[in-house]
Every structure is written in C-alpha cells, then in structure tokens.
C-alpha positions as CSV (number, residue, x, y, z in Angstrom):
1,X,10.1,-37.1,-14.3
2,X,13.8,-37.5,-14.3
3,X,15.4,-36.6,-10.9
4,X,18.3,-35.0,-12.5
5,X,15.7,-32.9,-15.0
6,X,13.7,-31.6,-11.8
7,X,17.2,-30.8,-10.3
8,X,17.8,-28.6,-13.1
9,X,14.2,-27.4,-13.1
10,X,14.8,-26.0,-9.5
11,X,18.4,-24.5,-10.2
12,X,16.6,-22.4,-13.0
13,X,14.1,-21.4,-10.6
14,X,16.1,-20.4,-8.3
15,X,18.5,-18.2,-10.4
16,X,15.7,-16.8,-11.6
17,X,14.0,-16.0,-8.4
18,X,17.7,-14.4,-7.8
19,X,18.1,-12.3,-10.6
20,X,14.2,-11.1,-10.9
21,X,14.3,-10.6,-6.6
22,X,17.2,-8.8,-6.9
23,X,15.9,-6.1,-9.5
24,X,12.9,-5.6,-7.4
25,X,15.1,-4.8,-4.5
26,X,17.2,-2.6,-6.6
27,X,13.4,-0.9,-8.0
28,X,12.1,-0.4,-4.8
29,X,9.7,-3.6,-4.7
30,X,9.7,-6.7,-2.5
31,X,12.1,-9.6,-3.5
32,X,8.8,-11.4,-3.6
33,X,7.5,-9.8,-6.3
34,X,10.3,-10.8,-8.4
35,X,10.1,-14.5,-7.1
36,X,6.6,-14.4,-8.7
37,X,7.7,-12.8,-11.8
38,X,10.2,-15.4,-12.2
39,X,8.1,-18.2,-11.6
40,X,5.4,-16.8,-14.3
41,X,8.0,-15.9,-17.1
42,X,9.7,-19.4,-16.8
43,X,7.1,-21.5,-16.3
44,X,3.1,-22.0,-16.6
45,X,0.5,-21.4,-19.2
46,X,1.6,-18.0,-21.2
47,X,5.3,-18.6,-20.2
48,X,8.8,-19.7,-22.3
49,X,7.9,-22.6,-20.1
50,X,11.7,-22.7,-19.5
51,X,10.7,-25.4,-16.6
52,X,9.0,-28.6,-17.2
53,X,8.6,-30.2,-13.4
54,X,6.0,-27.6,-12.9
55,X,4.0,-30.3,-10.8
56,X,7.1,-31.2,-8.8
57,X,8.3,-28.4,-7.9
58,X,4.9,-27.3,-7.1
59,X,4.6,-30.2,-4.4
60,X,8.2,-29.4,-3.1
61,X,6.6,-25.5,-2.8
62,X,4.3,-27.2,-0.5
63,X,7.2,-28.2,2.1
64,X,7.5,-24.1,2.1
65,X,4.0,-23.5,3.1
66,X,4.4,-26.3,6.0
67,X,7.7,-25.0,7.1
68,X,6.4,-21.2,6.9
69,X,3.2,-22.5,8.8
70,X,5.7,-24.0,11.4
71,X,7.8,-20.7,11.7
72,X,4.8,-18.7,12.2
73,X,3.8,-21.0,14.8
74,X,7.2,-20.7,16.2
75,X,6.9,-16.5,16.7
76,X,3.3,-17.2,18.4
77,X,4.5,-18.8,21.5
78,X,1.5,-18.6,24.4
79,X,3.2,-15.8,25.9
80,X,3.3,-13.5,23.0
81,X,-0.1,-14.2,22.3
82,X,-0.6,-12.8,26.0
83,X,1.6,-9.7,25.1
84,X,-0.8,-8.3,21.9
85,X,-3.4,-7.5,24.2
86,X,-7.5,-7.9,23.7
87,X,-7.5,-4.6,21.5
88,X,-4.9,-6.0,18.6
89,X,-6.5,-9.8,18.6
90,X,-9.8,-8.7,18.2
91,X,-9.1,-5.6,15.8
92,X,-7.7,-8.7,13.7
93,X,-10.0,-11.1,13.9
94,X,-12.8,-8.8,13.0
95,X,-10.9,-7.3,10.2
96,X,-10.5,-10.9,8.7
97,X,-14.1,-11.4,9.2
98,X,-15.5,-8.3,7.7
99,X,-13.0,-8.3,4.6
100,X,-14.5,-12.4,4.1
101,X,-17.7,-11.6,4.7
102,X,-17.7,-8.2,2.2
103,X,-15.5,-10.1,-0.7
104,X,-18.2,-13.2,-0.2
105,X,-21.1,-10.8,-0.6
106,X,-19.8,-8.9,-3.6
107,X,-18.8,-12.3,-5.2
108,X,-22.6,-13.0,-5.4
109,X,-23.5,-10.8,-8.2
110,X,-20.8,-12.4,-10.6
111,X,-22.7,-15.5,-11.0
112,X,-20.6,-17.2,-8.3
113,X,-22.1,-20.4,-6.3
114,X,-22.3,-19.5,-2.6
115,X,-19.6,-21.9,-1.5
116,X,-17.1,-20.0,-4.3
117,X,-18.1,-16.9,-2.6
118,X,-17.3,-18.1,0.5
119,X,-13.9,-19.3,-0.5
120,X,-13.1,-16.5,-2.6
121,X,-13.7,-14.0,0.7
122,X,-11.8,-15.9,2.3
123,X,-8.6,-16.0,0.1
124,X,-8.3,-11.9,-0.2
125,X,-8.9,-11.3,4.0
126,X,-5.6,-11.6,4.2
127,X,-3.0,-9.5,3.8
128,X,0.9,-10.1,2.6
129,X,2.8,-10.5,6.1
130,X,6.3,-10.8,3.7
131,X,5.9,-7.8,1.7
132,X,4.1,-5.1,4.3
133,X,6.5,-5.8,6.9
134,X,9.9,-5.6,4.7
135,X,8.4,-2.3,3.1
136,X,8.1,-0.9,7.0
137,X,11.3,-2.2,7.9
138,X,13.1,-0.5,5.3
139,X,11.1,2.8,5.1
140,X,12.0,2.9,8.8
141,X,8.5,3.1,9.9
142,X,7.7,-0.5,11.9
143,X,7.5,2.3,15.1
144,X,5.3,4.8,13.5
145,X,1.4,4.1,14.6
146,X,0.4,2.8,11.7
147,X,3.5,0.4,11.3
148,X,2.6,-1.2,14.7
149,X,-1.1,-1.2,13.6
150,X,-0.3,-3.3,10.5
151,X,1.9,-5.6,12.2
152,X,-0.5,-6.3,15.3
153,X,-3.0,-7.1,12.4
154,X,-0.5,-9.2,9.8
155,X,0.3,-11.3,13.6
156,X,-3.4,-11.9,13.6
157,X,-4.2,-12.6,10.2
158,X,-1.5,-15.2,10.3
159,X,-2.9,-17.4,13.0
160,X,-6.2,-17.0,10.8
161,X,-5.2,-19.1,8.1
162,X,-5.6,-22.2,10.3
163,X,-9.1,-21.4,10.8
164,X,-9.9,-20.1,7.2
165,X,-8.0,-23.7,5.7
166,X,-9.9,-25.6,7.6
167,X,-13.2,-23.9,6.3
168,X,-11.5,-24.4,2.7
169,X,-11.4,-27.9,3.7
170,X,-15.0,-28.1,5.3
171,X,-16.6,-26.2,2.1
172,X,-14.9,-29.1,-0.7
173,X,-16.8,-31.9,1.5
174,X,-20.0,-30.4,0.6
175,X,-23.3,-32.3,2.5
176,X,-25.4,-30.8,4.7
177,X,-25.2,-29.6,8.6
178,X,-25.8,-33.0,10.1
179,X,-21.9,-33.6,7.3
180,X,-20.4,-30.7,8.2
181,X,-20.9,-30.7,12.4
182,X,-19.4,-34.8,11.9
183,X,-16.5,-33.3,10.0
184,X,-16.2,-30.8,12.4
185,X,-16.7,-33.6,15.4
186,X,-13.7,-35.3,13.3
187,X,-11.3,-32.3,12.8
188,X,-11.7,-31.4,16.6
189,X,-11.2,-35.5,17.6
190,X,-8.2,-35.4,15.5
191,X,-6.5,-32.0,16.3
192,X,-6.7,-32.9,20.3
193,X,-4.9,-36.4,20.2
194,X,-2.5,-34.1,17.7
195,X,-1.6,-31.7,20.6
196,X,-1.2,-34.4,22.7
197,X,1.3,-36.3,21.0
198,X,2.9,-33.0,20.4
199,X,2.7,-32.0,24.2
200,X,4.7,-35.5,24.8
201,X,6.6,-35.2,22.4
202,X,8.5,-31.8,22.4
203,X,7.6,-31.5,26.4
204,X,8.4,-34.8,27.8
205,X,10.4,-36.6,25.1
206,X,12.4,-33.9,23.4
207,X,13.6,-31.8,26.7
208,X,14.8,-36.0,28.3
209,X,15.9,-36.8,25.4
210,X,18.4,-33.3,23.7
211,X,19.4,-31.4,27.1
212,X,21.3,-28.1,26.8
213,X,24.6,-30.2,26.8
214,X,23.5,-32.2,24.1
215,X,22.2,-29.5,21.8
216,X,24.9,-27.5,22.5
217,X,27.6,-30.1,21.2
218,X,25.6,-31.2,18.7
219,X,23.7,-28.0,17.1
220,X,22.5,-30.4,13.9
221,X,20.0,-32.0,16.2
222,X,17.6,-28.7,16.5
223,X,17.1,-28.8,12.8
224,X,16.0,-32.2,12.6
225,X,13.7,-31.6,15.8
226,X,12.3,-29.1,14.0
227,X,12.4,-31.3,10.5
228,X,11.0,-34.1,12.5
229,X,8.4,-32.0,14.4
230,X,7.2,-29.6,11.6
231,X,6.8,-32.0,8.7
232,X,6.0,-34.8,10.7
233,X,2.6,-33.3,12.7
234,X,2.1,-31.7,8.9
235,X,2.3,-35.2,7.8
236,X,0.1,-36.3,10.5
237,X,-2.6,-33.9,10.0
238,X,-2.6,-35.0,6.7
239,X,-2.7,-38.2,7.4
240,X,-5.6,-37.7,9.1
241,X,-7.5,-35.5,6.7
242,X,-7.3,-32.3,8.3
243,X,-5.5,-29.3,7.3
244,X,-1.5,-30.0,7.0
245,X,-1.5,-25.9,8.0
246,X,-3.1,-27.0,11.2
247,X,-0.6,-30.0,12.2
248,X,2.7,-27.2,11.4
249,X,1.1,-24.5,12.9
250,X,0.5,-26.5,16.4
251,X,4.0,-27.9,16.5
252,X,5.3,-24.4,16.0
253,X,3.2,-22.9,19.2
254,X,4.8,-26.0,20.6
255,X,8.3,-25.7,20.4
256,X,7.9,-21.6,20.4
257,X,7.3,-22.1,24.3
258,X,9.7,-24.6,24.6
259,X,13.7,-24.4,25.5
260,X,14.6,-25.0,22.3
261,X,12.3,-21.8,20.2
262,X,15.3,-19.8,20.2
263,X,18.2,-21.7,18.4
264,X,15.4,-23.3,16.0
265,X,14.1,-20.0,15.2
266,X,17.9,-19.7,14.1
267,X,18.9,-22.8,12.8
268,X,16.2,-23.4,10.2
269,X,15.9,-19.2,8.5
270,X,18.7,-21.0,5.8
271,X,16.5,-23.9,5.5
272,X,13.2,-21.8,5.3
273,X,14.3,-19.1,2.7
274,X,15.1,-22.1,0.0
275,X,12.0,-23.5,0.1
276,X,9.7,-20.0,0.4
277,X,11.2,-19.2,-2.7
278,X,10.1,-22.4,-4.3
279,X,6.4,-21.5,-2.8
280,X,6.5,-18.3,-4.6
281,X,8.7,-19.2,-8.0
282,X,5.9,-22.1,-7.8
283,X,2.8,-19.8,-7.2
284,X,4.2,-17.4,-10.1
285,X,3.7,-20.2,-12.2
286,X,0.0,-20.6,-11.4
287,X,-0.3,-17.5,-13.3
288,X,-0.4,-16.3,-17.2
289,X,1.1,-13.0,-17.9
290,X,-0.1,-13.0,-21.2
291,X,-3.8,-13.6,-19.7
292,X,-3.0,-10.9,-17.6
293,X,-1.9,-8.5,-20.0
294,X,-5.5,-9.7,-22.4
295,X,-7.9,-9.0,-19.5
296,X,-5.9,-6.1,-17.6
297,X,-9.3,-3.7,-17.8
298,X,-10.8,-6.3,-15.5
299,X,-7.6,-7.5,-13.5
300,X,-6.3,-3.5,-12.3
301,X,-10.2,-2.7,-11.6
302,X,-10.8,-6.2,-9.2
303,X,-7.1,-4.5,-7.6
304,X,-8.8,-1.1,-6.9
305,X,-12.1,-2.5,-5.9
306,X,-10.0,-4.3,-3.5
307,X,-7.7,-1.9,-2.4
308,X,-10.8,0.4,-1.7
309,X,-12.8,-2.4,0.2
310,X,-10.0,-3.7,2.4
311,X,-8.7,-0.1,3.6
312,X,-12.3,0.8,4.6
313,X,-12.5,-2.1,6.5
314,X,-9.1,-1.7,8.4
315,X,-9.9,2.2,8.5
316,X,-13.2,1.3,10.0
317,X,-11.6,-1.1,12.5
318,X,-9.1,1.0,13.7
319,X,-11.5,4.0,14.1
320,X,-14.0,2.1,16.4
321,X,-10.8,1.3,18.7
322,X,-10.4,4.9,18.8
323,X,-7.4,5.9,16.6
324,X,-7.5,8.8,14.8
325,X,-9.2,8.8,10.9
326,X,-5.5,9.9,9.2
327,X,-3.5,6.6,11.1
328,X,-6.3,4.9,10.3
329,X,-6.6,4.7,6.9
330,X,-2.6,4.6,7.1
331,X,-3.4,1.5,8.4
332,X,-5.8,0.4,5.9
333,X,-3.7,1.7,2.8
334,X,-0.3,-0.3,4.1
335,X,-2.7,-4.0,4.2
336,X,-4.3,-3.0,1.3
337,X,-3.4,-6.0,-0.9
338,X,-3.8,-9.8,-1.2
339,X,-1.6,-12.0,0.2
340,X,0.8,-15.0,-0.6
341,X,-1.7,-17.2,1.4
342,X,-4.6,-16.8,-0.9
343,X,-2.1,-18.9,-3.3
344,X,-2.7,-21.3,-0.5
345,X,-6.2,-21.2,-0.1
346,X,-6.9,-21.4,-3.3
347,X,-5.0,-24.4,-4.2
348,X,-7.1,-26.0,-0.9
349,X,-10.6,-24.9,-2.9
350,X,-9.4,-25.8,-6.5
351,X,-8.2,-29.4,-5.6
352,X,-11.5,-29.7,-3.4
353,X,-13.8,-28.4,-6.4
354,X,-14.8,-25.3,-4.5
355,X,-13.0,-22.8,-6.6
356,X,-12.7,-23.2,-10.5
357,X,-9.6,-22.4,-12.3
358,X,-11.2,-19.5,-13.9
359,X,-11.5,-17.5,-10.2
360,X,-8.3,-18.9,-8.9
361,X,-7.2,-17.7,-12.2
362,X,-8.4,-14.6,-11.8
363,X,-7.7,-13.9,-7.9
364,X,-4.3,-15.1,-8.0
365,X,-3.9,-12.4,-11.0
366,X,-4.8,-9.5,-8.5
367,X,-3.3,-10.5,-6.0
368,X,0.4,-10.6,-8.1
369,X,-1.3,-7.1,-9.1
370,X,-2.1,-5.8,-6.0
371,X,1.8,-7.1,-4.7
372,X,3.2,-4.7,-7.4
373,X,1.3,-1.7,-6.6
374,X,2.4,-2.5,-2.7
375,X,5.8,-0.8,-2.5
376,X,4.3,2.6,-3.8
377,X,1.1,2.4,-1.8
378,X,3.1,2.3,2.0
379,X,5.7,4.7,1.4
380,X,2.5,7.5,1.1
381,X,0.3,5.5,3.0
382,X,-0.1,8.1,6.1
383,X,0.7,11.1,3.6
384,X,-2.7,10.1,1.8
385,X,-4.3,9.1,4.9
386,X,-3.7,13.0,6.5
387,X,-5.2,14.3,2.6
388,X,-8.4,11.7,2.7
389,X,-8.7,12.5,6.8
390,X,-9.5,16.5,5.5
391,X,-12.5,15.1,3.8
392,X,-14.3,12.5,6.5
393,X,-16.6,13.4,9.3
394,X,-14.2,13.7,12.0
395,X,-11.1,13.3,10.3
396,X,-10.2,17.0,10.5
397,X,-8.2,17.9,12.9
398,X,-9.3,18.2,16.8
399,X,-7.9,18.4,20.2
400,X,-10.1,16.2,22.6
401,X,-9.5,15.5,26.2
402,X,-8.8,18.2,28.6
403,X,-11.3,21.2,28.3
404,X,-8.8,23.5,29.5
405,X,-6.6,23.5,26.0
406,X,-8.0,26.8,24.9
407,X,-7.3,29.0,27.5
408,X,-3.8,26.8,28.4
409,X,-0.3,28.0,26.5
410,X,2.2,25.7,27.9
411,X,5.8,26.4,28.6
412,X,7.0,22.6,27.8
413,X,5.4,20.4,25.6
414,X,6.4,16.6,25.5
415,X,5.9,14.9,22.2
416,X,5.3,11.2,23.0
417,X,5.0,10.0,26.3
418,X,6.0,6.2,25.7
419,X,9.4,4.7,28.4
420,X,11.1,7.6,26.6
421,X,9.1,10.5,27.4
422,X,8.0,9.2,30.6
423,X,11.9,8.9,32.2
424,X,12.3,12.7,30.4
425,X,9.3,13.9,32.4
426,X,11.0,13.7,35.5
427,X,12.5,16.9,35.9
428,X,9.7,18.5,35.2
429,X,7.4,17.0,38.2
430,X,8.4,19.8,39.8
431,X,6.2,22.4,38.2
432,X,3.6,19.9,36.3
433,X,1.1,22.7,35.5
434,X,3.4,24.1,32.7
435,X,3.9,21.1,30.9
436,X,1.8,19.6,28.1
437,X,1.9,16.2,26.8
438,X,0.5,15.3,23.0
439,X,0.7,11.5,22.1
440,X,-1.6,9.7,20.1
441,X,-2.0,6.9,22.3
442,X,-4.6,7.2,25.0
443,X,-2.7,5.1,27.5
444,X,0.3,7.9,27.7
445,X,-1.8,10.7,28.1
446,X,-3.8,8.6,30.7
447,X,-0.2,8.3,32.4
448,X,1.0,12.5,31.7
449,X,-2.4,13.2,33.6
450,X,-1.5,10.8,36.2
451,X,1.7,12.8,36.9
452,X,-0.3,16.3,37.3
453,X,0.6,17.6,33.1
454,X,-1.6,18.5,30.5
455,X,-2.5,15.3,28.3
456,X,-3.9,15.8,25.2
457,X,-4.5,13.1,22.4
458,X,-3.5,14.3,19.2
459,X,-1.1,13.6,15.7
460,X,1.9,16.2,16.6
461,X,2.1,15.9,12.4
462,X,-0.4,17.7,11.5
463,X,0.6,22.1,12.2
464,X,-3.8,22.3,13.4
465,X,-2.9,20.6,16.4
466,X,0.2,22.2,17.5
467,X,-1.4,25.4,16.8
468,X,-4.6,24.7,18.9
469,X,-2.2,23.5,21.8
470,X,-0.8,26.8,21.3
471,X,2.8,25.8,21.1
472,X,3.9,29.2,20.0
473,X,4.1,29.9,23.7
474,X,6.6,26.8,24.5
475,X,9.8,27.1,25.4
476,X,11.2,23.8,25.5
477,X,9.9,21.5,23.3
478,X,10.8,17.7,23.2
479,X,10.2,15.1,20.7
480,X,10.9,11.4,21.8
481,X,8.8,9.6,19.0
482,X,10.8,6.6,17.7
483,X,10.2,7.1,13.9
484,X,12.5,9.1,12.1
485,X,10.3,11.0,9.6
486,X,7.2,11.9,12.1
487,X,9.9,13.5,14.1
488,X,11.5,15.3,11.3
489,X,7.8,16.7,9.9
490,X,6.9,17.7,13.5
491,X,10.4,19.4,14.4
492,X,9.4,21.5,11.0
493,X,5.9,22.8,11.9
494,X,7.4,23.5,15.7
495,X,10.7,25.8,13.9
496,X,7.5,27.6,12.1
497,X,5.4,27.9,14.5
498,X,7.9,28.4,17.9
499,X,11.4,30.0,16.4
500,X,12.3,30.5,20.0
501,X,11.1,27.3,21.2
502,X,14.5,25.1,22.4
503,X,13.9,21.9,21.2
504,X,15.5,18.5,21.9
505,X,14.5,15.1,19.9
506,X,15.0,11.9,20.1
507,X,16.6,9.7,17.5
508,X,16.5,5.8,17.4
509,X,19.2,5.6,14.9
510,X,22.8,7.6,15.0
511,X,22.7,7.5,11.2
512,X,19.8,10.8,11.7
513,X,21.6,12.3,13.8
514,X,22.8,14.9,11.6
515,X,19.9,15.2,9.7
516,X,17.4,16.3,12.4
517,X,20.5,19.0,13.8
518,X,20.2,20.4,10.5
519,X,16.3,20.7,10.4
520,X,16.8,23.2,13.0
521,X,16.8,21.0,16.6
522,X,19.4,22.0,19.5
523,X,19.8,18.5,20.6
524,X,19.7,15.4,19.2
525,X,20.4,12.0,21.6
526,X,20.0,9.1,20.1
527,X,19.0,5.5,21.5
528,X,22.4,3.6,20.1
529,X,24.9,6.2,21.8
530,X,22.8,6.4,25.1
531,X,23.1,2.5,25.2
532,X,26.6,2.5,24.0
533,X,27.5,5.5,26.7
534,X,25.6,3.1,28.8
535,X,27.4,-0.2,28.1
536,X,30.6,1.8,28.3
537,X,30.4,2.9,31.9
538,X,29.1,-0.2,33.2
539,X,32.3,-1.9,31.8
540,X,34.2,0.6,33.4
541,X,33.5,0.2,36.6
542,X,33.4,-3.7,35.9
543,X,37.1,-3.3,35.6
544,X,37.7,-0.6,38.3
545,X,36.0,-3.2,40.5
546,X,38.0,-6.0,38.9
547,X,41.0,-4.2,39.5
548,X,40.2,-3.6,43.2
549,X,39.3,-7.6,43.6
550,X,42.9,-8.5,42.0
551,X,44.7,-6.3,44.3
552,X,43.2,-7.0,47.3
553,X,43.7,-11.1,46.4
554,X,47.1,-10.0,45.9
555,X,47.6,-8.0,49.2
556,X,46.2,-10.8,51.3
C-alpha cells in the first residue's frame, strides 16, 4: 500500500469521524457513535468503501487499544485501587462473571461450540466506559447513586479486560488441561520478569535518569517515557506471546504510582484521542450497515435480550450489596450495552479461530446497536428504575432502620448526610432528638445515629418515603445531595407535602442556583461560591498579613 494513499486514507477517516461525531453530539449521542458510523459508511463490506487501507489503518487502530490499555492503567494506580473499597471491586468482578457466564450459557442453544460460547460471554460483560460516563457527565448525574454505581463498576470492568484477553488468548491454543495449565505456567513466567523490567525501569532508571529539573525543562521527555514504556512493554508482551493488553496495562499501573502519573496523564490525552478515533473509525469498518439493515429483526432483538440480561444482573448485584431495587436497576439500565472492548475481544478470538466471522459479525452489530440506543436509555434510567421498582418484591417503597419512625414527626430533617450534611449537622447537636436524617447510604445514617438523630435509609425521591417519615411536621428542611435533578424532584414533593417547611438546599453548580430558588427553596448555597467566598478571605488576610510583614521590615 502506498504510504501517501494510507495518509489519505486516514485524513478521510478522520474528517469523517469529525463531521459524523460532531452530529451525534449535536443529537444527543456519544461522539463515539458517530466515530463508528463513519468508519462503517466509508469503509468495509456494505460501505462506499471510500477507504482502501482498511488493513492499515486497522493495525494503526491497534496502537489506540495499547495506548487506551496504558491510560487505563495509568488512572489505576495501587492507591486508587485501595480507595474503591471491597464492596465496588467485588460488585464488579461478579457482575463480569455472571454477565459471561449467562451470555456463554444462552449461546449454547444457537448451535455455538463451547469455546465460541465462552468467547462470546465474554465480549458482551463489558460495558462501554467512553459512552456511560460522558452521558453522566453531561446529564450532570456522575453524583447521583446510580452514576457512582456505574462508574465503580465501568473502573472494574476495565481492569477485567486483562484477564478476559488473556482467556481469549488461552481458548485460540486449544489442547487439553495438561496445554492450557503450561500456557498458563508460561503467561505467569512471562508477565513476572515483565513487571520486573518494568519495576527497574520506570522506578530505578526513569526517576535517575528524568528528575523534576529535567522534566520540567524538557516537558517532550514524558511523552516519549510514556511512548517508550507503553508500546514498548506492549511490544514486549507480544513478543512474548501473551496479551499486548497485559504488557500496556502493567506499565500504566506502573508509571500511575510513579512521580511522573500526573504530567503523562496530561501530556499524552492529544496523543491518545487521535489514535482512539482510528480504533473506532477502524472498528466501524468491521461492520455492514447494509447486513444490518437485512437482518435487523434478529440484530434489535439480540440488543433487547441483552439489555434485559445485563440490567438484571447489575440490578441483582447491586441489590445483594443492599441498595435499593429503584437505584438498582438505575444501575443496570445505564451499563446496559456492549462495549468498545468486545471489538477487542473479538478480533483476539477471530484471528485465534475461536470466533467465526459470522458471530463477530453479528455481536459487533449489537453492540453498535446497543451504543445507539445508549444516550436515550441513561437519561430515564432511574425514572424507569422508580416505575419497574413498583412492580418487584421489595421494590415498593419502605422505611427500614429505626422502629420508632411511625410514631416520630421530626422538626428537622437532613437530606443526605455525606461531608456536606455532616458539617450542617452541627448546630443541631444540641437538640439531636428532633432531627431526622434520610440518606440512601447506610454508612451516613450509621454516622446521623452516631450523633444521637434519627437515621433512616431511604430514596428522598420517591413522595412514600417522605410521607412515612412524616415530613409534614418539619420545619426546617435541608437538602445537601450533590446532584442537581434528585434535589430539584425532592424540593418538589417537600413544597407539597410541608408548605411551611423552610427549606435550604444545596447546589454543586452556581449555574442552578436560580432554578432551585424558583422551585420554591428559601436558600440556595452553592459549592463554587462557598469555595470562592472561601478562597477570597483566605487571600485577604494573606495580604493583611503581608501588609503587616512589609511594615514592620520597613519600621525596623
């Protein structure tokens, strides 16, 4: 292939990825989904096959898959991992588990050998980590329960693709258990003296060789470290016929708890967003629209099946870690689709023999499906989960906890008892028994009952529980819930249901200020001004004190 043809071939792509991204942005969908659509009109079977280095650019696609491997790595240093807690990691991993296991199982029936089975449960247990957390972000609901839900399980999910290539790998080598524990031996031989080198390398060599003074005059060399480290341990892994996923993902954790994490974090997102696009303009090329379009019956009905399967799971899952049915299946509904990585897999099983091209065919199609259907799903995902909640044992709405919330009609009532609510509290130690505390998480109302006030568990959205806590006989009521529209829906039901009630809310954003003063609130102080008014004093008195030092320097 000409060089100068494949450079074309990529500036094609790219506008296209522009132009189709930037009419999903402007539709409501992720940029993603265009990136896909423009790889599948422009090139690939069914396509104006507008681009001819399909195969180039498709191995140039797999530099983005390293390098988005690496990043990954990058966010996961050990001390985050320490941060997510026993309760988030193994939510996660059994999720993944139980989603493979369940898409293995139904893939039986189909006439599918067991190894496609296996590899095909394994390519839809993940969810899309690009498009569920850009949705949240801009919906504003990334602190709403079910946002943090879904992004403790997307952090999980993507340390599991290590684990689920490396079982691609394992199933394309076929042989029995005596093959598959030396292959294993192998992989685990391999991946040690890997960390090793790595260990030396970015702990030993890299901090003697780039100091702070030298990276700081010379900012080019944390790109190539991370060039050098990323590719090269992908390279490696290679090399040595174990998953390249494996080799970028180590030197990510790597450098994540090293010196350097921060300014490569920043120095490669230019880097990183060039070549992610080629991953996805490239995996939009695997697909045919016009196959799509012939066998849609079977195509939308494998995207419900799915959508069905994987939020029971997630529903179920969150439910045995004791979250309410409604959050939930919130939950479930926002991780509901497949993910870019089952491109990855996929390719993995296809090359290795494991997965024909009919399946990968066929489960890429859904899973470019299910992306589409993603941006309208999350938006109503806790709105549906509150409507399906109704109709599940236990998913109407109760008030568990303290057995005296009958009988108990509370002058305050504290919505949310996170840092917030807990540094609001403190005027009101003085007459505890009064005060009632509803939060959804059973770690603040084990703190509210700590501190001598009513602690109830309970979804402050939903009118049957402020009516049970009998918040028609409040008289202050305050909201400190980060997200936006929960706040807005409960200041509602508390204006029906306490007209008299004063009520005082919290707002991370100045931008709703206005908007929760008009639906009825007295006061409204927001997290940016209370900062800012912070900030502002502190530099005040910075240069009172200032002042003071000069004159006295001056005087003596």
């Amino acid at each position: 292939m000409d060089l100068w043809q494949l450079l074309f071939d990529i500036i094609v792509l790219l506008a296209a990825c522009l132009i189709f991204g930037g009419l999903m942005s402007r539709w409501g969908q992720s940029p993603m989904v265009g990136y896909l659509l423009g790889g599948m009109i422009l090139g690939g079977p069914g396509s104006i096959r507008a681009v001819q280095s399909e195969h180039e650019i498709e191995a140039i696609a797999e530099l983005g898959v390293s390098l988005l491997l690496f990043s990954i790595g990058l966010e996961f240093s050990i001390s985050r991992l320490k941060e997510l807690g026993s309760k988030p990691l193994f939510g996660g991993a059994l999720q993944v588990v139980l989603t493979a296991v369940g898409g293995a199982i139904l893939a039986v029936p189909f006439g599918l050998s067991t190894k496609e089975s296996i590899a095909v449960g394994a390519m839809i247990a993940l969810s899309s980590t690009a498009c569920v957390l850009r949705i949240l972000i801009e919906k504003g609901e990334m602190e709403a329960v079910h946002g943090r839900n879904s992004l403790a399980v997307l952090l999980v999910q993507d340390m599991a693709v290590v684990p689920l290539a490396i079982l691609m790998a394992l199933l394309s080598t076929g042989g029995g258990p005596q093959e598959v524990l030396g292959d294993l031996a192998r992989i685990g031989l391999w991946t040690f003296g890997l960390i090793l080198a790595l260990y030396i390398l970015v702990n030993k060599i890299s901090v003697w060789a780039l100091g702070r003074l030298t990276l700081e005059r010379n900012r080019e060399l944390t790109v190539l470290l991370a060039v050098v480290t990323g590719l090269g341990s992908a390279w490696a892994a290679h090399a040595a016929e174990i998953s390249p996923a494996m080799g970028a993902f180590i030197a990510g954790l790597f450098i994540g708890s090293s010196a350097f994490a921060t300014q490569i974090r920043a120095d490669i997102s230019s880097l990183r967003v060039i070549l992610l696009t080629l991953f996805f303009g490239g995996a939009g090329m695997v697909a045919d629209p016009v196959w799509i379009l012939m066998n849609f019956h079977w195509v939308f009905g494998a995207t419900l099946l799915l959508a069905i399967g994987k939020t029971a799971v997630i529903a179920l899952v969150f439910r045995m870690l004791g979250q309410p049915v409604s959050t939930s299946i919130a939950s479930g509904l926002c991780l509901a689709q497949i993910g870019e990585f089952a491109f990855v897999l996929g390719a993995i099983g296809l090359e290795g023999g494991v997965v024909s091209e009919a399946t990968y065919k066929f489960v890429v199609s859904t899973a470019i499906v299910s992306l589409f259907v993603t941006p309208f799903l999350i938006p109503k995902s806790l709105k549906w989960g509150v409507f399906l909640a109704a109709y599940l044992p236990g998913g109407k709405p109760h008030f568990p906890g303290d057995d005296r919330s009958g009988d108990f009609h509370p002058e305050v009532v504290l919505v949310g008892f996170g840092p917030a609510g807990q540094i609001a509290s403190w005027p009101l130690l003085d007459n505890p028994e009064t005060v009632l505390v509803l939060d959804l998480n059973q770690e603040g109302v084990k703190k509210a009952k700590e501190r001598g006030f009513h602690g109830q568990v309970g979804d402050a959205t939903q009118s049957e529980i402020l009516e049970h806590a009998h918040v028609e006989s409040a008289k202050v009521v305050v909201i400190t819930i980060p997200h936006q529209k929960s706040a807005l829906e409960i200041l509602g039901h508390i204006r029906h249901l306490a007209p008299q009630a004063h009520i005082v809310v919290r707002s991370r954003y100045q931008r709703y200020t206005n908007d929760i003063l008009m639906a009825g609130s007295h006061a409204v102080y927001g997290d940016e001004e209370e900062i800012g008014n912070r900030i502002s004093d502190h530099l005040e008195k910075w240069k009172s004190d200032s002042l003071k030092s000069s004159k006295g320097e001056a005087s003596g």
